[in-house]
N, C-alpha and C positions, 0 to 999 in steps of 0.2 A: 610484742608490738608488730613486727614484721610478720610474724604468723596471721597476724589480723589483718595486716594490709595486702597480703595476699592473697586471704579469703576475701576480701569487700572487691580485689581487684579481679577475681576468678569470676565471684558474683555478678559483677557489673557487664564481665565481658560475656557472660552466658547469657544474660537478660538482653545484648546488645544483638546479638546473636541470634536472640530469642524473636526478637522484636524484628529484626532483617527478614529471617525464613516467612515471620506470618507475613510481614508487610509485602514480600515478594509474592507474594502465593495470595493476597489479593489485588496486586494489580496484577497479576496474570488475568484472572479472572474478568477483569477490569479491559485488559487485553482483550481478552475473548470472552465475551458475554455473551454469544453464538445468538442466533436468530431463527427463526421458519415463518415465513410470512407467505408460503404458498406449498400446497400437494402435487400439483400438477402444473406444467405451464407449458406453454407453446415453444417449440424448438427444442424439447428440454433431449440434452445426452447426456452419456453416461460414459466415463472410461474408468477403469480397474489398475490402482497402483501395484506396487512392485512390490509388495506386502499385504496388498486385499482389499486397502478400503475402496467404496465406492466415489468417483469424484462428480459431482451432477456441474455439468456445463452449457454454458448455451452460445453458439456462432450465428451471428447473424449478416448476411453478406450486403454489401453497396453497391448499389447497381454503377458500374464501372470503375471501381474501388480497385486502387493498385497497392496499394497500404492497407494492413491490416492492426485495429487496436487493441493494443492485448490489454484487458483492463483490469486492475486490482482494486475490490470493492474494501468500503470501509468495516470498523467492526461491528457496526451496528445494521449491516445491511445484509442483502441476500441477492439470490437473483432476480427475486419477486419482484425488490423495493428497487431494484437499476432496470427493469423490463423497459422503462420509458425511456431512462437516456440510451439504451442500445440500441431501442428504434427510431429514436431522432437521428443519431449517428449515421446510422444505415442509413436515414432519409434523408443525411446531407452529402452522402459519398463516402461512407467510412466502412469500411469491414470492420467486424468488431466481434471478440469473444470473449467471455468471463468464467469463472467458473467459481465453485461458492469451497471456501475453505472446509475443511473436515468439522464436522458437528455443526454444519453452517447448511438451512435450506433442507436436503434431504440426499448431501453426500454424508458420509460415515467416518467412522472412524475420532481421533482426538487432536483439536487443534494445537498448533505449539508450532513456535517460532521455525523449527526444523522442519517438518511436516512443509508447512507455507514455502519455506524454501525448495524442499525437493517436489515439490509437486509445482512449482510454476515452471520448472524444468520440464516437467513433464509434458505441459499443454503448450509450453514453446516449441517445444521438436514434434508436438501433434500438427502445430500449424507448418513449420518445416516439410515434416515426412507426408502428412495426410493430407493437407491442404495444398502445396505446392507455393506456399511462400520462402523468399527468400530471407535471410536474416536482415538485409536492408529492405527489407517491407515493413518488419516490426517496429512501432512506436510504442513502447511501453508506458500505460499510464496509473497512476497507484494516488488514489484518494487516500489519506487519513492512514490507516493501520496498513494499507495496500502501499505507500509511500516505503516500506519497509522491504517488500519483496520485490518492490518493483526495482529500487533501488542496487536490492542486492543481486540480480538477475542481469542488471546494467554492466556490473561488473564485471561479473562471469562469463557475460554471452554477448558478443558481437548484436546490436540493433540499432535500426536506422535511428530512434532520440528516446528520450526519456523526459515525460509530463509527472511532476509532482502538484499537487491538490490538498492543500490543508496536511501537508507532510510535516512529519514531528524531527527533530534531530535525536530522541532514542526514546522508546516506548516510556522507560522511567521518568522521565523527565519532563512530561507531559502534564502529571501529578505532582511533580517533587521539584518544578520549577528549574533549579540547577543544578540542584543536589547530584551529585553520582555517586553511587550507588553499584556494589557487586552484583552479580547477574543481571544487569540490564538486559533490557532485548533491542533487535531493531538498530543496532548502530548505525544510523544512516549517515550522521554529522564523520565520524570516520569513515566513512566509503564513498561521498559524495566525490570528491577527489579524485577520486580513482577511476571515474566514470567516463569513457572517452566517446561518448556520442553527446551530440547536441544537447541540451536541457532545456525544458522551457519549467518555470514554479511557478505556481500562482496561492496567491493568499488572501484571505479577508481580513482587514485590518480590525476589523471589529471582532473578529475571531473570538470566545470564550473558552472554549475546550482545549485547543491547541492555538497558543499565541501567538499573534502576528511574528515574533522574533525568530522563532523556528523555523519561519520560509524565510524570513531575513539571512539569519544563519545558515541556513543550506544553501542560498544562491551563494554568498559570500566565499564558500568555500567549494563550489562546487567552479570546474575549469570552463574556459571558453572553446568554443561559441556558449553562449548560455543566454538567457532571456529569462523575464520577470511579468507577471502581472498580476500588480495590488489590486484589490476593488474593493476602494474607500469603505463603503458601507456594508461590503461582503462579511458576514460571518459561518460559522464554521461549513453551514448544509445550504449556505443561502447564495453561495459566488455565483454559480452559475444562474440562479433566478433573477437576481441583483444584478449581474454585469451583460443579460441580456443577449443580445446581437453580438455584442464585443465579444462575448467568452467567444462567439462561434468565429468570430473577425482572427482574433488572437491566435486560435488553435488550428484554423486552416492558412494561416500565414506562417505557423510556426511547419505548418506539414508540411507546404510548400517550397517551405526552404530545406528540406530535406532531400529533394529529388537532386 
């Protein structure tokens, strides 16, 4: 009888096991659904990682722009699908540079949580060493899956504030609600904390994909100075269309308080 209860418990723990690996390996994927929504584009660069992939970037300056935004796009986007918020930006006084994750757009190489980390190093110290910004120039801003690198780069690296946008507290749980779960990715709900530059979050309350409580929870634990802005009827891709003039009211108020 114990021989049996040890096979049904060997059993159970192998299927459980079994069921983890696949389930993690499609929300990776779920993670990084990678994009190309353009060949060619205006401004486009190119820098070379410390391993070979190519990274396609694009800087676009503001005319008298003392701050520059380093922005992390979501996983469903490119540089193609952000070309417009980078020239508003510009056109309202913001320096602004992106760059499109590995297998994202028409950089190279394979995305993954580690990748996304060592490579926003990368294009931080481009703007440092190449551009001639200072670390109190950079505003770090991370839409949606970019909430992750931006976050984790906060910690790391001396920058003037940190803007999160539709930010999850851990890639897993985006899917799996509360659940936690081994190999998560993204810990941001753990690093928020740790973050010693200003914050500003903002969220869509109507949010579907990534819920409202996620930016609830990250402001909650994230330290002061910090700031917030709900918009009632924002959902996940819609805050800024939705909140209008405010988003722009909000995020040059938050930059200003930065100087």
């Amino acid at each position: 009888m114990a021989k049996k209860v040890k096979r049904i418990s060997i059993a159970i723990g192998c299927s459980v096991l079994f069921l983890l690996v696949l389930g993690c390996g499609t929300v990776h994927r779920m993670i990084f659904p990678q994009r190309r929504s353009y060949t060619e584009l205006a401004g486009l660069e190119k820098m070379v990682t410390a391993d070979g992939a190519e990274l396609a970037y694009r800087y676009v300056e503001g005319a008298g722009a003392e701050k520059v935004i380093l922005y992390f796009h979501g996983n469903n986007e490119d540089l193609g699908t952000i070309k417009g918020f980078m020239d508003e930006a510009a056109g309202r006084g913001y320096s602004i540079i992106a760059w499109d994750y590995r297998g994202y757009g028409v950089s190279t190489g394979r995305p993954s949580e580690e990748n996304v980390f060592a490579d926003s190093r990368l294009i931080y110290r481009y703007l440092l060493d190449d551009k001639g910004f200072k670390a109190g120039d950079v505003i770090l801003y991370g839409y949606s899956l970019g909430s992750g690198p931006a976050t984790d780069l906060a910690v790391e690296m001396p920058v003037a504030g940190l803007i999160l946008e539709g930010g999850f507290v851990s890639a897993f749980q985006v899917v799996l609600n509360h659940l936690h779960l081994p190999f998560d990715k993204f810990l941001n709900e753990q690093k928020i904390a740790n973050v010693n530059c200003p914050v500003l979050i903002m969220h869509g309350k109507k949010d579907k994909l990534v819920k409202f409580d996620h930016g609830q929870r990250m402001y909650d634990k994230a330290a002061e100075p910090k700031r917030c802005f709900w918009v009632d009827e924002g959902e996940h891709s819609t805050l800024r269309s939705v909140a209008g003039e405010e988003y722009w009211e909000v995020l040059d108020s938050f930059a200003d308080s930065l100087d």
